[in-house]
N, C-alpha and C positions, 0 to 999 in steps of 0.2 A: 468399560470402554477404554479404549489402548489414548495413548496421547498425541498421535497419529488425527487419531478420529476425531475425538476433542476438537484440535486445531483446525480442519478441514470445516469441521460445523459450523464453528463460528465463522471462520472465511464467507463460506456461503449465505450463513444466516446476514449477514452484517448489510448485506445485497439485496435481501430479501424483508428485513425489518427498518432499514432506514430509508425513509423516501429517496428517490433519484437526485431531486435536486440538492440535497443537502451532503453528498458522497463524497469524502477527503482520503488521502491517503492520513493525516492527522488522525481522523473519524473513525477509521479503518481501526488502524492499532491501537486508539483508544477503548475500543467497543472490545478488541480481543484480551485487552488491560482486564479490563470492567469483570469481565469471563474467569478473569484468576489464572490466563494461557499465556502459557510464558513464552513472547515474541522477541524474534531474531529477525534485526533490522531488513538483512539480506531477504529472509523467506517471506517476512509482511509485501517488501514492494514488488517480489516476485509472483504472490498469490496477487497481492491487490492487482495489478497493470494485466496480470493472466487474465481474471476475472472481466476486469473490463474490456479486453481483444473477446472475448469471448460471445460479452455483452454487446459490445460493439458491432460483431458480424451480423447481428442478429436483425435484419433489418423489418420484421415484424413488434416491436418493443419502443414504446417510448422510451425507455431507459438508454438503447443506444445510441439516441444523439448527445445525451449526458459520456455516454463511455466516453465516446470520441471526443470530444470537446477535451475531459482530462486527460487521456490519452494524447493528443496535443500539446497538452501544456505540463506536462511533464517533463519534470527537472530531474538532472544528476545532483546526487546527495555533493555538497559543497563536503564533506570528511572526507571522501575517495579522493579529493586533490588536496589533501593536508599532506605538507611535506614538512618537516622536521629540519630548520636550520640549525647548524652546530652555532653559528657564532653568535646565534641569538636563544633566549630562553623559551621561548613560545614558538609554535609550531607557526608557520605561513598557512597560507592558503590560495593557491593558484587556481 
């Protein structure tokens, strides 16, 4: 099985074995942790937030009022606004 496939499984599985209300992006990349699949911060919240627009259209599923709800409440990663000040040692964070 290519590491492609690997990765995609567990994406879907994670959706599929953990009940709706307990669903994090945390959860998410802890569960693909778990797997031994080596996650890349960018591609986890791009499958997770995928997964859940997907979940979410779905308006036959209990599961989609969960999407939506995280979907909602979805935050930008606080490291994408880390800037680097020269006159200081430690990065900021805007």
């Amino acid at each position: 099985m290519s590491c492609s496939v690997e990765r995609e499984n567990v994406y879907t599985e994670y959706f599929k074995l953990i009940p709706y209300g307990i669903w994090s992006l945390d959860g998410f990349v802890t569960y693909a942790f778990c797997k031994d699949i080596y996650v890349d911060k960018t591609i986890a919240h791009q499958e997770f937030y995928g997964e859940l627009h997907c979940i979410g259209n779905c308006v036959v599923l209990q599961e989609a009022k969960r999407a939506r709800e995280l979907l909602q409440q979805k935050k930008v990663s606080r490291c994408s606004y880390v800037k680097w000040d020269q006159s200081q040692s430690l990065p900021r964070y805007y």
